[in-house]
Biopython code that builds the backbone (N, CA, C, O; Angstrom):
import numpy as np
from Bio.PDB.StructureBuilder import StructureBuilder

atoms = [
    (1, "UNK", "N", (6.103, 16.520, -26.481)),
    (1, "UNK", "CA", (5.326, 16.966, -25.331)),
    (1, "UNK", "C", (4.418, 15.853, -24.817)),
    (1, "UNK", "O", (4.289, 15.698, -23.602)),
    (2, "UNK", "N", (3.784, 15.075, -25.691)),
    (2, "UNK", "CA", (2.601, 13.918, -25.225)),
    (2, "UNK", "C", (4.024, 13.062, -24.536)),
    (2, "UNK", "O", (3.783, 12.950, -23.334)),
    (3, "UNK", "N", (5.041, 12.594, -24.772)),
    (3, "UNK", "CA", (5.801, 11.745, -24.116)),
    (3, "UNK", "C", (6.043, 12.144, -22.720)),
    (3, "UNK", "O", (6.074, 11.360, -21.772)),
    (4, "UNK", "N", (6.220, 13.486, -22.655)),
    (4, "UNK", "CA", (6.629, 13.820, -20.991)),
    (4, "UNK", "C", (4.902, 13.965, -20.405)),
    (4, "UNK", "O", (4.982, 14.268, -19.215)),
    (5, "UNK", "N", (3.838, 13.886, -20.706)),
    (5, "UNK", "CA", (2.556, 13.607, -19.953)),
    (5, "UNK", "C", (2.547, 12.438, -19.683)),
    (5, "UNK", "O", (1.905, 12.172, -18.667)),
    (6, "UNK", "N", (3.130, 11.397, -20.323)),
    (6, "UNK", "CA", (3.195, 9.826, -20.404)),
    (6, "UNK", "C", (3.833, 9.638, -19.083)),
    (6, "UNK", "O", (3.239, 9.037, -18.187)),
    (7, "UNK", "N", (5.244, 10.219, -18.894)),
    (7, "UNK", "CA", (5.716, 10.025, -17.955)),
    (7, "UNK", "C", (5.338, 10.619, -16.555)),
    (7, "UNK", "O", (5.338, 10.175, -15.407)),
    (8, "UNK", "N", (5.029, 11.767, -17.119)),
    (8, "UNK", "CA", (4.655, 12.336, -15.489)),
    (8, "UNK", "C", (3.501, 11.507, -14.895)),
    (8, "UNK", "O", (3.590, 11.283, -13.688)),
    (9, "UNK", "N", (2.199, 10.908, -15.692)),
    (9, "UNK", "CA", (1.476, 10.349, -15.163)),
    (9, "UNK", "C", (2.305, 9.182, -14.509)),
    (9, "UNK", "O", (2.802, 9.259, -13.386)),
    (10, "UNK", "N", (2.376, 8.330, -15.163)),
    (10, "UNK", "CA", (3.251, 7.040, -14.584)),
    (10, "UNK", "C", (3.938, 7.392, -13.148)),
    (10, "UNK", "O", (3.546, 7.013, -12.043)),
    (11, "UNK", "N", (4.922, 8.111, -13.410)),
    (11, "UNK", "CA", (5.591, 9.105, -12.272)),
    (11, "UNK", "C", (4.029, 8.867, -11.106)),
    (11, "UNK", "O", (3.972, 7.865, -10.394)),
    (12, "UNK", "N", (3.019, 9.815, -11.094)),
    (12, "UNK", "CA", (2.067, 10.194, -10.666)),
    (12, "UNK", "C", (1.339, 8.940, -10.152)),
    (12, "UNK", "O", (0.740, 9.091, -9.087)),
    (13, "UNK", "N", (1.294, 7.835, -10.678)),
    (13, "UNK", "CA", (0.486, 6.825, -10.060)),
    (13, "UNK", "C", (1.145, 5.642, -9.596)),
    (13, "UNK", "O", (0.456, 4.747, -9.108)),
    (14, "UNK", "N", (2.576, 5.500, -9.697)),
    (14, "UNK", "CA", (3.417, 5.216, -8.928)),
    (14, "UNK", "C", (3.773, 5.734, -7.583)),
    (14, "UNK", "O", (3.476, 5.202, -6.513)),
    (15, "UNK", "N", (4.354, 6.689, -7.735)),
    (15, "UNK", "CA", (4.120, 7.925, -5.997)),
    (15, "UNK", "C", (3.030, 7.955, -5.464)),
    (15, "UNK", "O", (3.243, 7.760, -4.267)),
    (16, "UNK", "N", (1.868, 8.097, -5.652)),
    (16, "UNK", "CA", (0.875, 8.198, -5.339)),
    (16, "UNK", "C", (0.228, 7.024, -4.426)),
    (16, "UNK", "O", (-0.355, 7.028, -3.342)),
    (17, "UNK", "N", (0.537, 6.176, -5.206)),
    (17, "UNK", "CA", (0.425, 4.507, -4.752)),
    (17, "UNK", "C", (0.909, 4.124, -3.859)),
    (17, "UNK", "O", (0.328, 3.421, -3.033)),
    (18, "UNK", "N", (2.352, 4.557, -3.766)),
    (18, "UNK", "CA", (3.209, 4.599, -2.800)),
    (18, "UNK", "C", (3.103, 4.941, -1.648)),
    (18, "UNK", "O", (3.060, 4.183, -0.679)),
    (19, "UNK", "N", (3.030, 6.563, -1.637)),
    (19, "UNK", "CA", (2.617, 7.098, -0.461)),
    (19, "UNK", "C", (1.319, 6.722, -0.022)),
    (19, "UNK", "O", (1.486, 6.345, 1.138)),
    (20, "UNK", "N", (0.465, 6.649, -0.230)),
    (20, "UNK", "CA", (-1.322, 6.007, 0.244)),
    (20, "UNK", "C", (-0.735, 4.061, 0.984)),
    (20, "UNK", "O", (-1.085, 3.497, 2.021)),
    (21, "UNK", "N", (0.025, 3.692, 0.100)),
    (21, "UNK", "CA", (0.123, 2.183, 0.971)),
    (21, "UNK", "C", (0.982, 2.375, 2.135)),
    (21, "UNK", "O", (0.786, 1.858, 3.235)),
    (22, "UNK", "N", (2.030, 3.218, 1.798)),
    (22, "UNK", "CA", (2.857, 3.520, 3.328)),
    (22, "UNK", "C", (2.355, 4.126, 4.871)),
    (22, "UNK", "O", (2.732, 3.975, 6.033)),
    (23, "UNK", "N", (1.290, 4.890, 4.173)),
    (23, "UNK", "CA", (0.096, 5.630, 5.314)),
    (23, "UNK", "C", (-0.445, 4.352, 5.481)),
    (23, "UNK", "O", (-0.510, 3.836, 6.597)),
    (24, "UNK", "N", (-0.849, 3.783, 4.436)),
    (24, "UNK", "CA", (-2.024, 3.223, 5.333)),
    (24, "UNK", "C", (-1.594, 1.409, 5.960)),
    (24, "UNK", "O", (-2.384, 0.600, 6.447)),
    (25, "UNK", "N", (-0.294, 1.257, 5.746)),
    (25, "UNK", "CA", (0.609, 0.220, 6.637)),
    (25, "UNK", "C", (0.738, 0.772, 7.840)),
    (25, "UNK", "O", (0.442, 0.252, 8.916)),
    (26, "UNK", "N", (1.334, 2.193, 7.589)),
    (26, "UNK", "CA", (1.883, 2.600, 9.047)),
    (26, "UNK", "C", (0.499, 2.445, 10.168)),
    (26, "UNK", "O", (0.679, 1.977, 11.292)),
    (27, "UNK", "N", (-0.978, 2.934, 9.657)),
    (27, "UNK", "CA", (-1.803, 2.338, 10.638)),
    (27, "UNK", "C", (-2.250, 1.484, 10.592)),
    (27, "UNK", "O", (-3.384, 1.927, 10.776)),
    (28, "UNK", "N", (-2.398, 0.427, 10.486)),
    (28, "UNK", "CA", (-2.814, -1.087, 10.185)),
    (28, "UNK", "C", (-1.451, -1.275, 11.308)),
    (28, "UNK", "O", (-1.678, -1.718, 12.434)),
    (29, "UNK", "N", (-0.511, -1.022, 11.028)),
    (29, "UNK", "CA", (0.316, -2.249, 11.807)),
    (29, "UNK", "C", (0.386, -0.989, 13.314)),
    (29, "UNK", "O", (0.841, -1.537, 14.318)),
    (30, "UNK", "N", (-0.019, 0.611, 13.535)),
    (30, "UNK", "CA", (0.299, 0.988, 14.748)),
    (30, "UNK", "C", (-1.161, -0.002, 15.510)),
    (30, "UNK", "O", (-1.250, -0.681, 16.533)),
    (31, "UNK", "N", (-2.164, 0.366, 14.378)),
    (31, "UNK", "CA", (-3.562, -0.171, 15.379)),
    (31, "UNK", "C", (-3.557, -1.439, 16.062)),
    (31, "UNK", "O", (-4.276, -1.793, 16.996)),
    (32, "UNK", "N", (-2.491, -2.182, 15.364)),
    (32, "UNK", "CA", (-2.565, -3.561, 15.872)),
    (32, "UNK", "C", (-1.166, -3.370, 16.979)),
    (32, "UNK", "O", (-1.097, -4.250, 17.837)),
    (33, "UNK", "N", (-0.702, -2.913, 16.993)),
    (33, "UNK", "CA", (0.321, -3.104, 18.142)),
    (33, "UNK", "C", (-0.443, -2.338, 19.828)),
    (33, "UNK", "O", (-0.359, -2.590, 21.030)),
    (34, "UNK", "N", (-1.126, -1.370, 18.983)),
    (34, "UNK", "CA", (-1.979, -0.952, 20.249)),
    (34, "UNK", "C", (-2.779, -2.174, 20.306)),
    (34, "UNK", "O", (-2.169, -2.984, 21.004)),
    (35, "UNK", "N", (-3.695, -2.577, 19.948)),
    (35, "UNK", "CA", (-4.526, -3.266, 20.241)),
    (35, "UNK", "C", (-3.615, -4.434, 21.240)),
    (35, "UNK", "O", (-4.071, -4.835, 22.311)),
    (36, "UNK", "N", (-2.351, -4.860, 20.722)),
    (36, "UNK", "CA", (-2.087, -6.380, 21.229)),
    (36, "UNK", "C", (-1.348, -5.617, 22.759)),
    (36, "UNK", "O", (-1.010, -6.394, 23.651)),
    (37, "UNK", "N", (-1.123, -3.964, 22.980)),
    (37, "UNK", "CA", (-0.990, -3.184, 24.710)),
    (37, "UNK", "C", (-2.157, -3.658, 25.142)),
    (37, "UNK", "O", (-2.248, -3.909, 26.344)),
    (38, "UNK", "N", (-3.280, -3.882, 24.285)),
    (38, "UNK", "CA", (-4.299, -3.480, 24.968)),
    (38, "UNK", "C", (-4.744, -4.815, 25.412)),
    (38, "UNK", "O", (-5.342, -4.702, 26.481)),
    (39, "UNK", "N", (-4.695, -5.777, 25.089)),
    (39, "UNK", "CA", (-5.113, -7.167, 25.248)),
    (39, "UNK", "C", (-3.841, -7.843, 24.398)),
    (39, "UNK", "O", (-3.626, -7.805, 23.186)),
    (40, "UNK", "N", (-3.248, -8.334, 25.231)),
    (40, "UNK", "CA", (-1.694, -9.176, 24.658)),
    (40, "UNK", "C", (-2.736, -10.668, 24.414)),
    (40, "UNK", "O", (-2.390, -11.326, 23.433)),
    (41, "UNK", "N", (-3.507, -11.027, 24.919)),
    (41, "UNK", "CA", (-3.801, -12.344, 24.881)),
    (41, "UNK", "C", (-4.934, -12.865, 23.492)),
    (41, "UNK", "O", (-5.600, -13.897, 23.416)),
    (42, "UNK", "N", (-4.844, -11.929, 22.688)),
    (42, "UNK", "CA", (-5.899, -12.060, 21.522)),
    (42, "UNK", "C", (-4.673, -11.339, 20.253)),
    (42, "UNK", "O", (-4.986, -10.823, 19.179)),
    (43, "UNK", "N", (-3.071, -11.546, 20.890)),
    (43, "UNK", "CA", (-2.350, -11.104, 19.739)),
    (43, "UNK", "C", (-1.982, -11.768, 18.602)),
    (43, "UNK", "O", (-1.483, -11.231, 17.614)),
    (44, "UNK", "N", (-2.329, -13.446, 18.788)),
    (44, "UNK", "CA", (-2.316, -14.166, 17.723)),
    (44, "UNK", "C", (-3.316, -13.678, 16.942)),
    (44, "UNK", "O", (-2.970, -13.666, 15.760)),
    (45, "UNK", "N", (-4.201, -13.350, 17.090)),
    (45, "UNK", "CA", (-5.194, -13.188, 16.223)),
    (45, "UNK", "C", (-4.927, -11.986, 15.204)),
    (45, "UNK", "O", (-4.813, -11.956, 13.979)),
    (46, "UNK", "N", (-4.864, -10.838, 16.374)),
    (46, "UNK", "CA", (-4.778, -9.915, 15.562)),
    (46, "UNK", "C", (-3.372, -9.902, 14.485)),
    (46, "UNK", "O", (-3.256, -9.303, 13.417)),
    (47, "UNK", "N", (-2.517, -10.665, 15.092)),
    (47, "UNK", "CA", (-1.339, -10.372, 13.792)),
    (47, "UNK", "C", (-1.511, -11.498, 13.222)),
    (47, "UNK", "O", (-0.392, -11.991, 13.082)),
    (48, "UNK", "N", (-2.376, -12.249, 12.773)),
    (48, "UNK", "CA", (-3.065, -13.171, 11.535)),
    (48, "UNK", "C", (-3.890, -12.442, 10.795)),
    (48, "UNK", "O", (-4.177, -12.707, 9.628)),
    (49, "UNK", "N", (-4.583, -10.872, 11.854)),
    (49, "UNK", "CA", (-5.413, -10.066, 10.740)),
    (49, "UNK", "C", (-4.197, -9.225, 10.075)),
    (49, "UNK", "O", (-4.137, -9.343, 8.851)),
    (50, "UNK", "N", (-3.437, -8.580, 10.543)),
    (50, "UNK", "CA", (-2.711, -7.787, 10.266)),
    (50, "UNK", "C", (-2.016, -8.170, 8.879)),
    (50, "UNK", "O", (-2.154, -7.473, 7.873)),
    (51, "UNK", "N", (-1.324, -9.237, 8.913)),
    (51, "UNK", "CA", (-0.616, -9.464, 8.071)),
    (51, "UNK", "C", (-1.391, -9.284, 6.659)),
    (51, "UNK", "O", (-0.882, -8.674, 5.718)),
    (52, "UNK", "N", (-2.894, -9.981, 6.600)),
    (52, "UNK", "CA", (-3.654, -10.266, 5.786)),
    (52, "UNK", "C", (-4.189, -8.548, 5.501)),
    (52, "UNK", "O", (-4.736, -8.499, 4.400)),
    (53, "UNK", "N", (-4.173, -7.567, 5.996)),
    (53, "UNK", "CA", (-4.362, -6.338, 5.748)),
    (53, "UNK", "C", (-3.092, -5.738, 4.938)),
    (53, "UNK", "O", (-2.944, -5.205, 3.838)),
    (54, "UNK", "N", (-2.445, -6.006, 5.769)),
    (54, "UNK", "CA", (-1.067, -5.462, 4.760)),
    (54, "UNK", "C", (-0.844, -5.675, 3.718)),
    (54, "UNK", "O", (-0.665, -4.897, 2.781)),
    (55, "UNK", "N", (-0.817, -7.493, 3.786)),
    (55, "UNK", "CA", (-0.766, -7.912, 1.937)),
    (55, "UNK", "C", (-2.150, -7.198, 0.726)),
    (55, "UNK", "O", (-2.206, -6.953, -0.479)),
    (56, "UNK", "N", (-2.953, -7.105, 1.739)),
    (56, "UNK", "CA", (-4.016, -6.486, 0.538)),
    (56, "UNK", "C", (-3.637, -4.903, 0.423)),
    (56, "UNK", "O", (-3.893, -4.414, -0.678)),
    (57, "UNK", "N", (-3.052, -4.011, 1.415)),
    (57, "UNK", "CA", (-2.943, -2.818, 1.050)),
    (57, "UNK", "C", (-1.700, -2.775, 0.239)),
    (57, "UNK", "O", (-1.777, -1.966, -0.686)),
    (58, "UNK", "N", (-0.381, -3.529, 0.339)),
    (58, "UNK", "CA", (0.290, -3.902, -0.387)),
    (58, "UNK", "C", (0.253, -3.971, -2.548)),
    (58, "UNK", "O", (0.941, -3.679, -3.526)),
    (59, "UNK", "N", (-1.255, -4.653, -2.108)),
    (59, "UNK", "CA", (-1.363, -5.146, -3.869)),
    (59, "UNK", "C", (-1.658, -3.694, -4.394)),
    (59, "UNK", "O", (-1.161, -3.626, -5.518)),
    (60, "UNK", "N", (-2.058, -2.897, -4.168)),
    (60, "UNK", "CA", (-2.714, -1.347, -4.537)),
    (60, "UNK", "C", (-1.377, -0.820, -4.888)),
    (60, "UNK", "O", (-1.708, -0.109, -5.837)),
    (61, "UNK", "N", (-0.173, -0.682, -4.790)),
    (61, "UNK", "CA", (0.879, -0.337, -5.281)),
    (61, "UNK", "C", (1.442, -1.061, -6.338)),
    (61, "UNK", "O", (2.063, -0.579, -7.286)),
    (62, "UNK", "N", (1.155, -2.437, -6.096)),
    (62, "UNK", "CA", (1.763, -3.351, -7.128)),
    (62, "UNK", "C", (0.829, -3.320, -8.361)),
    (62, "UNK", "O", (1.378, -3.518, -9.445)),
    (63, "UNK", "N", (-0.492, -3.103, -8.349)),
    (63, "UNK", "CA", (-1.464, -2.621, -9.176)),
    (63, "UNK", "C", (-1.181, -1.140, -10.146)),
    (63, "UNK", "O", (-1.035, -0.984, -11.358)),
    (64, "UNK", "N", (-1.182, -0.533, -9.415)),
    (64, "UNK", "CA", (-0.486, 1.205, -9.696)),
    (64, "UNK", "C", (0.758, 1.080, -10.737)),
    (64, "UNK", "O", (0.804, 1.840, -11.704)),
    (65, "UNK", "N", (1.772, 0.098, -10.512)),
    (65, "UNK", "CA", (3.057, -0.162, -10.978)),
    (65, "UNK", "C", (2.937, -0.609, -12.409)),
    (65, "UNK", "O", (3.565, -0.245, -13.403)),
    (66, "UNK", "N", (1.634, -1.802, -12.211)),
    (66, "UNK", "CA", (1.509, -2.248, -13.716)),
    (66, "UNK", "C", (0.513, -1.173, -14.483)),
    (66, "UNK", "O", (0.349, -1.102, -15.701)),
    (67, "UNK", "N", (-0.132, -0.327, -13.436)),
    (67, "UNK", "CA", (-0.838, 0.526, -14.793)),
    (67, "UNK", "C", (0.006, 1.785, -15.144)),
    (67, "UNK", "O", (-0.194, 2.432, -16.172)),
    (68, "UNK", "N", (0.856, 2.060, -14.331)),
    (68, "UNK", "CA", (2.426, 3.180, -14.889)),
    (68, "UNK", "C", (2.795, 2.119, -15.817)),
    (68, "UNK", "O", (2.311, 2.622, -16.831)),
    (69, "UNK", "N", (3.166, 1.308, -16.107)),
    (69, "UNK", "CA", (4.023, 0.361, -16.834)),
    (69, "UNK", "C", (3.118, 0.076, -18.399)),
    (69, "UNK", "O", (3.810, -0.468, -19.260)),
    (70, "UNK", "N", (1.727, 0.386, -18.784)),
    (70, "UNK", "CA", (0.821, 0.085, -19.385)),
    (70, "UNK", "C", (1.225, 1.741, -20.071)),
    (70, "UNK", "O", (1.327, 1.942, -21.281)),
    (71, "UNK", "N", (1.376, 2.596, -19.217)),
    (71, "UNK", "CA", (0.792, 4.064, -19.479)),
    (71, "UNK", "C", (1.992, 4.344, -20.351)),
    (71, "UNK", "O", (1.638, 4.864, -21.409)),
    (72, "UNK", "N", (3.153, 4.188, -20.263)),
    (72, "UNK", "CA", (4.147, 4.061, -20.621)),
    (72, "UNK", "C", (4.924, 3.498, -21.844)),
    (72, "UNK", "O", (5.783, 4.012, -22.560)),
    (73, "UNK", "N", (4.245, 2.077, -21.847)),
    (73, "UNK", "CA", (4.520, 1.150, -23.144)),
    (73, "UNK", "C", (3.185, 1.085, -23.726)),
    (73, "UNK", "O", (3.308, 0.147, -24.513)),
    (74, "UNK", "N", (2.221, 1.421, -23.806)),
    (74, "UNK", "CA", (1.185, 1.171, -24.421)),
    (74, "UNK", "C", (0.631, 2.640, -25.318)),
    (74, "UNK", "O", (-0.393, 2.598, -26.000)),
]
sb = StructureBuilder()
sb.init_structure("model")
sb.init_model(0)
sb.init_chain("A")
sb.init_seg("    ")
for serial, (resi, resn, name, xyz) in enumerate(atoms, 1):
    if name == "N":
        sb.init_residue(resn, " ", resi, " ")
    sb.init_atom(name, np.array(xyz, "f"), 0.0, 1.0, " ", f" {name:<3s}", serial, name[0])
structure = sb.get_structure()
């Protein structure tokens, strides 16, 4: 029984991770596409921020992955 709590957590903070970085890509990159309708001429900028948002909301899953992976083997 403690083995399948092992997993479901892991399970649990994997998905979890998942879904929260996919939300929160999908607005990071809609806000910036509005923004660059809204002013095309400041779009370098903003997709130099963008990218740099993504990769950080990005690491929060890859974080999640190694602590399922800890929860699991440890």
């Amino acid at each position: 029984m403690e083995q399948a709590y092992k997993y479901l957590a892991a399970a649990l903070a994997a998905g979890l991770a998942a879904i929260a970085a996919a939300i929160g890509n999908g607005q990071v990159i809609s806000r910036t596409i509005e923004g660059m309708a809204r002013q095309p001429e400041s779009a370098g900028n903003l997709r130099a921020t963008m990218f740099i948002g993504v990769g950080l909301i990005e690491a929060v899953p890859i974080l999640a992955i190694v602590i399922a992976f800890l929860i699991l083997f440890l």
